[in-house]
VEXKE-292589 format. One record per residue (C-alpha): residue number from 1; x, y, z. Coordinates in steps of 0.25 Angstrom, whole numbers, m for minus. Each point is the difference from the previous one (the first is absolute). Layout:
N
(node NUM; (X; Y; Z))
...
//
This chain:
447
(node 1; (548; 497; 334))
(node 2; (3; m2; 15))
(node 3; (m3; m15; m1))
(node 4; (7; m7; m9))
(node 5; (2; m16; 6))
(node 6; (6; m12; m6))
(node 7; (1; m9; 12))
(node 8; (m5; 6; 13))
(node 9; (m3; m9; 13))
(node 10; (m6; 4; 12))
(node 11; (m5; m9; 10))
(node 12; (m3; 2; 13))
(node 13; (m7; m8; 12))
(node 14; (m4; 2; 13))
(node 15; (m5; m8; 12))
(node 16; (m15; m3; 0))
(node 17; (m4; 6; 12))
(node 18; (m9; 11; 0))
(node 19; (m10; 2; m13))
(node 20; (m2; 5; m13))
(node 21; (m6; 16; m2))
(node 22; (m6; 4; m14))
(node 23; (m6; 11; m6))
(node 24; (m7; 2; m14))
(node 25; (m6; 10; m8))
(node 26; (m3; 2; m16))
(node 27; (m1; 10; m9))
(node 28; (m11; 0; m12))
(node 29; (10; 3; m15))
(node 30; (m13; 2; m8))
(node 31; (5; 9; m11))
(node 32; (m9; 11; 0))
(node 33; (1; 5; m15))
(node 34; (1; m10; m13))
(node 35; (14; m6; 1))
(node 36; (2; m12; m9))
(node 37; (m3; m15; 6))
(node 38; (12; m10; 2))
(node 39; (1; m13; m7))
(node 40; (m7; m2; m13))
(node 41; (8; 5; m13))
(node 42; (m16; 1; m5))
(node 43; (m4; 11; 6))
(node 44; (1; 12; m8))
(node 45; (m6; 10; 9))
(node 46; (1; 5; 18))
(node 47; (m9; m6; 9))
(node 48; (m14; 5; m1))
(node 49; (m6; m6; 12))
(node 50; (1; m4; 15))
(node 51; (m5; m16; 3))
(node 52; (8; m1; 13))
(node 53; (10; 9; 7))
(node 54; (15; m3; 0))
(node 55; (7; 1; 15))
(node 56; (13; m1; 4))
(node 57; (3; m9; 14))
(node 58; (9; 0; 11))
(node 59; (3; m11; 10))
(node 60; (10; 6; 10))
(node 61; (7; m11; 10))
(node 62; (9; m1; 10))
(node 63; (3; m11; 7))
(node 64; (4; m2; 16))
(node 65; (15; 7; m1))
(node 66; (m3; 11; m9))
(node 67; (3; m4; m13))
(node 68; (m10; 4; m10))
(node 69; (m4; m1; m15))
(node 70; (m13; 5; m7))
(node 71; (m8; m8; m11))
(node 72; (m5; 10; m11))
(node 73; (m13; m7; m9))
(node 74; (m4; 9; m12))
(node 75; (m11; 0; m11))
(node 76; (12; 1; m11))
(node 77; (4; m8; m12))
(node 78; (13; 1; 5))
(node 79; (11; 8; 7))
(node 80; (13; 4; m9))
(node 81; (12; m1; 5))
(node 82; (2; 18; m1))
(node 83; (m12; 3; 8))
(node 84; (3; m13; 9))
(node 85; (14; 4; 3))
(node 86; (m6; 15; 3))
(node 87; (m9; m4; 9))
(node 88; (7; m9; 9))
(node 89; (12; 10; 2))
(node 90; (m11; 9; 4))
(node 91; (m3; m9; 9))
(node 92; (13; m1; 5))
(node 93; (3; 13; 1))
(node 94; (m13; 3; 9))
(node 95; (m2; m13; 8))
(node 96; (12; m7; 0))
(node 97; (m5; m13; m5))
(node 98; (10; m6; m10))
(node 99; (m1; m6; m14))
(node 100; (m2; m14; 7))
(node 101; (m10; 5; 9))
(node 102; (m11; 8; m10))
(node 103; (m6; m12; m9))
(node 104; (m8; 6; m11))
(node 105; (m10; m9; m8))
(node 106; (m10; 5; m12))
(node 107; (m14; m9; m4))
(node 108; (2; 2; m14))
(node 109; (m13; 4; m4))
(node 110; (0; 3; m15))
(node 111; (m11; 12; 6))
(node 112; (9; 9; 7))
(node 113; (9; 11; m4))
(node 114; (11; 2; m11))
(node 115; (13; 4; 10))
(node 116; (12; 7; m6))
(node 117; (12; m10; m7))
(node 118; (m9; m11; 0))
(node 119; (m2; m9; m13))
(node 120; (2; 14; m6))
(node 121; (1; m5; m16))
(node 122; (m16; m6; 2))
(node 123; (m7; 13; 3))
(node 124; (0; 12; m12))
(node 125; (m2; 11; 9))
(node 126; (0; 14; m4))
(node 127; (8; 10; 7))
(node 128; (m13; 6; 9))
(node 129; (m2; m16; 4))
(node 130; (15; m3; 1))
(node 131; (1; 12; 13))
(node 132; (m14; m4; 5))
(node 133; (7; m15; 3))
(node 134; (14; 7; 5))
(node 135; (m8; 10; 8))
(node 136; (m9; m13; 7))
(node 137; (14; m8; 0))
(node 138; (7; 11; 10))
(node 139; (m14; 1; 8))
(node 140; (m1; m13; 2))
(node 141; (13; m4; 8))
(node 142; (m2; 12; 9))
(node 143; (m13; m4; 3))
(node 144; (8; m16; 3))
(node 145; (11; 8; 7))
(node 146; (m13; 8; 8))
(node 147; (m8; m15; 2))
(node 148; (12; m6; 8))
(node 149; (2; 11; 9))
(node 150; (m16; m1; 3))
(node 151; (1; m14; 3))
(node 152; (13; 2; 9))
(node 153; (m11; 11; 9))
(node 154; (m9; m10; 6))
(node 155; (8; m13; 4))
(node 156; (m6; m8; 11))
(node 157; (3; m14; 4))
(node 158; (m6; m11; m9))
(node 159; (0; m15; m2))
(node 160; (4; m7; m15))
(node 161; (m4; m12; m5))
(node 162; (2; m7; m14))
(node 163; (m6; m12; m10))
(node 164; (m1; m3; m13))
(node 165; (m15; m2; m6))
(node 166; (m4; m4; m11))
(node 167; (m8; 4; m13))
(node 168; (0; m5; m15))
(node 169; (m4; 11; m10))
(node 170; (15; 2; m7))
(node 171; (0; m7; m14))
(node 172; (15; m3; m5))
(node 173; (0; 10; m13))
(node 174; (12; m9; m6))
(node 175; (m8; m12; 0))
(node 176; (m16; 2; 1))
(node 177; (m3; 9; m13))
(node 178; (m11; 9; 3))
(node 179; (m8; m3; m12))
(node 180; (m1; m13; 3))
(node 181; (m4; m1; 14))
(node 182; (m14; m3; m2))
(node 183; (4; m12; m7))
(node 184; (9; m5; 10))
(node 185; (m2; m10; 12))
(node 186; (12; 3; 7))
(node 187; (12; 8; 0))
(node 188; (13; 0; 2))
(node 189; (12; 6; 7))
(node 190; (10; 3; 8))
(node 191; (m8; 7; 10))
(node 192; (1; 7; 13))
(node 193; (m14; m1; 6))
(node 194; (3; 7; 14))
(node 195; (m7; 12; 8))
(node 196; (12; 6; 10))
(node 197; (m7; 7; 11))
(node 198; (6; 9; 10))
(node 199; (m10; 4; 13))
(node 200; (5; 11; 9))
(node 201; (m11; 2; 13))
(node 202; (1; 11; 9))
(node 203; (4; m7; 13))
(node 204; (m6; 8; 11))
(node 205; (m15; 2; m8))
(node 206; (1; m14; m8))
(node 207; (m4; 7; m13))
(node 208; (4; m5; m14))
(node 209; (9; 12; m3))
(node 210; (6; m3; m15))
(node 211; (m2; m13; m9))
(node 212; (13; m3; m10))
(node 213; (m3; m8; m12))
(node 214; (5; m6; m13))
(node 215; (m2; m8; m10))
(node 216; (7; m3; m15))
(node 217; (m8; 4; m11))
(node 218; (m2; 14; m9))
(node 219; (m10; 9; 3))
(node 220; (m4; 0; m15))
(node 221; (m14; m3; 1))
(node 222; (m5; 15; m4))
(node 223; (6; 8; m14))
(node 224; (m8; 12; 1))
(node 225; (5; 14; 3))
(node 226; (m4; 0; 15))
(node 227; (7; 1; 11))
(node 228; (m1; m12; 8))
(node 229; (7; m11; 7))
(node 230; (m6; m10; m7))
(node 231; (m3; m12; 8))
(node 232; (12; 4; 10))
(node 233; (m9; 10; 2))
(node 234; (m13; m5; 3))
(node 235; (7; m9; 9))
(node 236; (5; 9; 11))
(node 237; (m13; 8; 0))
(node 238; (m6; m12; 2))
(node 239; (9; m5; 9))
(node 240; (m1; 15; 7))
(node 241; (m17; m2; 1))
(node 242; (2; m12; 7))
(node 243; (10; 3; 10))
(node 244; (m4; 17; 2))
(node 245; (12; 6; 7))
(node 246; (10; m8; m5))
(node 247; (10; 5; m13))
(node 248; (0; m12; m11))
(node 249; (14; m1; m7))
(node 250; (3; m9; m14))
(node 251; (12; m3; m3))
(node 252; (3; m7; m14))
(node 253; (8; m13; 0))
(node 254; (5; m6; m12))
(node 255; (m10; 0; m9))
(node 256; (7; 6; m15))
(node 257; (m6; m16; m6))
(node 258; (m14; 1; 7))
(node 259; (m11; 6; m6))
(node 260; (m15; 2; 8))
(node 261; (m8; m7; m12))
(node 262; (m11; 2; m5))
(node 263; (1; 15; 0))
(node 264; (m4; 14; m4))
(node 265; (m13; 3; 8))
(node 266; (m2; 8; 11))
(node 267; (m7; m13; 7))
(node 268; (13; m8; m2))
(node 269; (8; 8; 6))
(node 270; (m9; 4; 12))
(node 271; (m2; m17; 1))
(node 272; (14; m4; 1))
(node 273; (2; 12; 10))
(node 274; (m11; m6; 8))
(node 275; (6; m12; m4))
(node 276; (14; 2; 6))
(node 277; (m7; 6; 13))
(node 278; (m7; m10; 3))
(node 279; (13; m6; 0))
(node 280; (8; 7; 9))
(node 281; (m14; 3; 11))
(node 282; (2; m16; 0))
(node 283; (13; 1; 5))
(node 284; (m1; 12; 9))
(node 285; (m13; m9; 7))
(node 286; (9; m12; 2))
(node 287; (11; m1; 8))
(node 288; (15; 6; m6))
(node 289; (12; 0; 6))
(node 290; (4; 12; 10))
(node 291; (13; 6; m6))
(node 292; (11; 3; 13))
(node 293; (6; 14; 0))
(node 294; (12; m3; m5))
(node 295; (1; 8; m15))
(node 296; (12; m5; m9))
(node 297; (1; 9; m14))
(node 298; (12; m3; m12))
(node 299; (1; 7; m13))
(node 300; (10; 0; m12))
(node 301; (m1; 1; m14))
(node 302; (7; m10; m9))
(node 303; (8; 3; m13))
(node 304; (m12; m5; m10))
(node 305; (6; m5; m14))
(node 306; (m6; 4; m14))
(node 307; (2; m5; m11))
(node 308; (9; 4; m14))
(node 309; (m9; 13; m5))
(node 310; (m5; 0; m15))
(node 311; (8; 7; m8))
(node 312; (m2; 13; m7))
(node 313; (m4; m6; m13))
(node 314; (m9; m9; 8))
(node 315; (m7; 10; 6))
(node 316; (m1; 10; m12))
(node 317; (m8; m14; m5))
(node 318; (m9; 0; 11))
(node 319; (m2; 13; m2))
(node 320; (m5; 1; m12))
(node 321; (m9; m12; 0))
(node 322; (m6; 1; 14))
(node 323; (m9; 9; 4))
(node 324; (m6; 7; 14))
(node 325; (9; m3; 12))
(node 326; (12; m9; m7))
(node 327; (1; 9; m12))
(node 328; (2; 14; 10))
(node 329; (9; m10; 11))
(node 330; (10; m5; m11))
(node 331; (m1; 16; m6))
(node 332; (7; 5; 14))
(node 333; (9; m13; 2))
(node 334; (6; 5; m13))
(node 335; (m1; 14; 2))
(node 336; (9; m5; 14))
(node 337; (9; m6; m8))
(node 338; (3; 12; m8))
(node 339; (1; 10; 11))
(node 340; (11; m12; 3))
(node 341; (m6; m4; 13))
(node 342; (2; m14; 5))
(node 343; (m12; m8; 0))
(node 344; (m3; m7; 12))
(node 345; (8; m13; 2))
(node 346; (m6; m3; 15))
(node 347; (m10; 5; 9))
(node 348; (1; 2; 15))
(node 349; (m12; m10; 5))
(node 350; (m6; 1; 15))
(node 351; (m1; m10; 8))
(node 352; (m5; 2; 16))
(node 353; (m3; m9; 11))
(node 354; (m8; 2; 13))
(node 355; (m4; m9; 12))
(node 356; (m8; 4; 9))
(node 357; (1; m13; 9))
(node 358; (0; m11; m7))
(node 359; (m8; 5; m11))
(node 360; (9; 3; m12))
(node 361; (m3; 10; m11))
(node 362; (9; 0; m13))
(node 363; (m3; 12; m8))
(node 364; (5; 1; m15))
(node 365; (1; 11; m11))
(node 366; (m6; m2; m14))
(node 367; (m13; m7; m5))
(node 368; (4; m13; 6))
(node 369; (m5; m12; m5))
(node 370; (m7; m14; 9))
(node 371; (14; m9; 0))
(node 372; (5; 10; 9))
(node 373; (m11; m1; 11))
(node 374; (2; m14; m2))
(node 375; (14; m3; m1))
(node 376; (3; 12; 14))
(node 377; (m10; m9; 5))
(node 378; (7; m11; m1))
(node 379; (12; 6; 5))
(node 380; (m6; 8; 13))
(node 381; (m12; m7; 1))
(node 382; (m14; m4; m3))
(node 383; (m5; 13; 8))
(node 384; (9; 11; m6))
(node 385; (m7; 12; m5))
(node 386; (6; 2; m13))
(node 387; (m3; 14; m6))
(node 388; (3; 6; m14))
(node 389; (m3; 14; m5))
(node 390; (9; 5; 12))
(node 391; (10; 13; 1))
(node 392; (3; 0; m16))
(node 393; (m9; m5; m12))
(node 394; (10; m2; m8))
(node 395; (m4; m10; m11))
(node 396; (m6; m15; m1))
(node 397; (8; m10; 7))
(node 398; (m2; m12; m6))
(node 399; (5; m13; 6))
(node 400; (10; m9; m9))
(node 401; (m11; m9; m7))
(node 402; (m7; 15; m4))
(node 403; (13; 6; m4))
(node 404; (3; m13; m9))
(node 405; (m15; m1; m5))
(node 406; (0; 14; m5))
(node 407; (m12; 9; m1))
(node 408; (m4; 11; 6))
(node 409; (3; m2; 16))
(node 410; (14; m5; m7))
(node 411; (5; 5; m10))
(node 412; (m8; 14; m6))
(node 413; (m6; 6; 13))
(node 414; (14; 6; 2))
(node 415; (m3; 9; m10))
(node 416; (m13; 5; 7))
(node 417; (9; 5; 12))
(node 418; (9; 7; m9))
(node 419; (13; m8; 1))
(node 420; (9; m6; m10))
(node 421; (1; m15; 0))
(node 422; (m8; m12; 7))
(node 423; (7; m6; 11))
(node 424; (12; m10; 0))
(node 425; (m1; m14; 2))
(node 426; (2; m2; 16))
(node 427; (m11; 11; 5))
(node 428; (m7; m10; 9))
(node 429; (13; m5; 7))
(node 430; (5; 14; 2))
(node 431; (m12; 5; 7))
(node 432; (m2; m14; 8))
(node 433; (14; 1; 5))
(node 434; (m2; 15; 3))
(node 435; (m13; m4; 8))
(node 436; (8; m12; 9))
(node 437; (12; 7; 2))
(node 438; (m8; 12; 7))
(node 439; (m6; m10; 6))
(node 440; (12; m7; 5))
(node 441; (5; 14; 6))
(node 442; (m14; 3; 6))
(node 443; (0; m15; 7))
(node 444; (17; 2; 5))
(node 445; (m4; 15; 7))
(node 446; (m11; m5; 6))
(node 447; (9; m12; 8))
//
């Protein structure tokens, strides 16, 4: 693996003069034969259908002295770490940009594809399946690899600006219960309720040229065996009727506690797409704040503790008294342990950071919950864009409170993703000090 980073900075910072110059493109990621559908341990079959096309987006920048970086949206339930690392040393190899500079974010859609060493103990596939999703896996990053040299061919000078909107579909799963919405007259939180919008215009024709978006909640409104981008989905298209010309690109923020709810129609989903639309045509119709053409971009990854794994005995236990997904994950921990391997003790967990101006972007590995948009907010300010779902799914990451309270986002999602243990104690501190002290270095290069 030619990528292997534990703490990498680069920042960089040029004088404002001069403008930005962009180029976009996307590429549709359909699979064109049954392939089996990401996200649901439910489903027993492939897809059988099509509702919407999946795409994958590029958004290619530089700013006015040259340094550059390119923002990569995808219909995905997530990207893991192997393919992620492939792909953005491709990238390097082809382009140049470095691991700081490429920033790789998936919707989560519980409709899109099954990728290779991804959540492997959920999905029994047979052999003919298992090669289909290794054969679509490799296609796939050199279709990414492909999609960033075709937005890199047609750069031209551009104008960016940012705000944040807002749009109040996301329910907190940990503490509204489905069942019992209906009965309900309020609910409760934490929440992050806020709409990020990005706007990139052509500055000599004056044309919208893409919209960036994002929003905290999972795209679980749909269960069925189409393809689709649920209501992420039916956003951009909607986004992409209004404004024709212009590439609409979701981004998904830290929404692992949100839930759309009510769900599991077609008209929900196609609601709180038009729903968050809405939300961003607002904020592309009022004024936003222009973005000087001065690009900033930090990355490192941080040494990410688990905790004590169970032991043998422990996992015989589980076992032989769980069934589906538990039952086959504790079946290869043990089978690890007697090939003598070393179960994980740690993991390597991203951590990147853009300005473009003064608008700062923190990106972060994993399904990550709404404390941390809060709590990087609090610590970078009220207007940050904070993204989940970026350059590794890796796991939940649940805050302190989560990782004390238990339950699935805390303690037995872990075993969803394949690894040993839940975190330790100390998660949220770790990656909260990660986030200020790339900050802090991004803040001391650019004086």
């Amino acid at each position: 693996m030619a990528y292997f980073i534990s703490s990498f900075v680069s920042v960089q910072a040029q004088e404002s003069s001069g403008s930005w110059k962009a180029g976009v493109a996307k590429v549709n990621i359909t699979p064109s034969e049954p392939h089996w559908l990401a996200g649901y341990a439910s489903r027993t079959a492939p897809s059988d259908g099509k509702l919407t096309d999946l795409w994958v987006k590029a958004l290619y920048l530089e700013d006015a002295g040259g340094k550059r970086s390119v923002l990569i949206t995808s219909d995905l339930l997530g990207m893991p770490k192997a393919l992620s690392d492939d792909i953005r040393t491709e990238i390097n190899k082809k382009y140049g940009l470095k691991i700081d500079e490429v920033l790789i974010n998936s919707s989560h859609t519980h409709s899109g594809p099954v990728l290779e060493a991804a959540l492997v103990d959920i999905y029994e596939l047979d052999e003919k399946n298992k090669q289909r999703v290794i054969a679509y896996s490799a296609q796939l990053g050199k279709q990414i690899v492909e999609l960033v040299g075709m937005a890199m061919k047609d750069i031209k000078p551009v104008k960016i600006f940012s705000e944040n909107g807002v749009t109040r579909f996301q329910v907190n799963r940990r503490n509204n219960k489905e069942a019992n919405l209906e009965q309900q007259t309020s609910l409760s939180g934490p929440n992050d309720y806020a709409v990020p919008v990005l706007k990139v215009i052509d500055a000599e024709s004056n044309n919208l040229m893409a919209i960036g978006f994002g929003y905290a909640c999972h795209p679980t409104v749909l269960s069925s065996n189409e393809w689709s981008g649920d209501y992420v989905g039916f956003a951009q298209i909607e986004l992409e009727k209004e404004y024709p010309g212009a590439l609409a690109m979701f981004f998904q923020c830290t929404g692992a506690d949100q839930n759309p709810l009510p769900r599991r129609t077609v008209g929900l989903a196609k609601q709180y797409g038009k729903t968050l639309a809405a939300a961003v045509t607002r904020v592309l119709e009022e004024d936003m704040k222009e973005l000087a053409p001065i690009l900033t971009t930090g990355y490192k990854e941080i040494d990410l503790k688990l905790a004590t794994p169970p032991t043998r005995e422990e996992l015989e236990k589980v076992a032989a008294e769980a069934s589906g997904y538990e039952s086959r994950w504790a079946k290869r921990m043990i089978e690890k342990i007697d090939r003598k391997e070393k179960l994980r003790t740690s993991y390597p967990y991203p951590i990147q950071l853009w300005s473009l101006g003064d608008q700062k972007i923190v990106a972060l590995g994993g399904e990550v919950v709404i404390e941390y948009s809060i709590q990087v907010k609090k610590l970078l300010g009220k207007d940050t864009f904070v993204l989940g779902y970026s350059n590794d799914v890796m796991a939940y990451i649940p805050s302190d409170i989560i990782l004390k309270e238990g339950g699935y986002e805390g303690d037995t999602s872990q075993k969803v993703y394949g690894l040993p243990a839940k975190w330790a104690e100390g998660i949220e501190k770790s990656i909260l000090t990660g986030v200020s002290d790339l900050a802090g270095q991004s803040i001391n290069n650019k004086e």
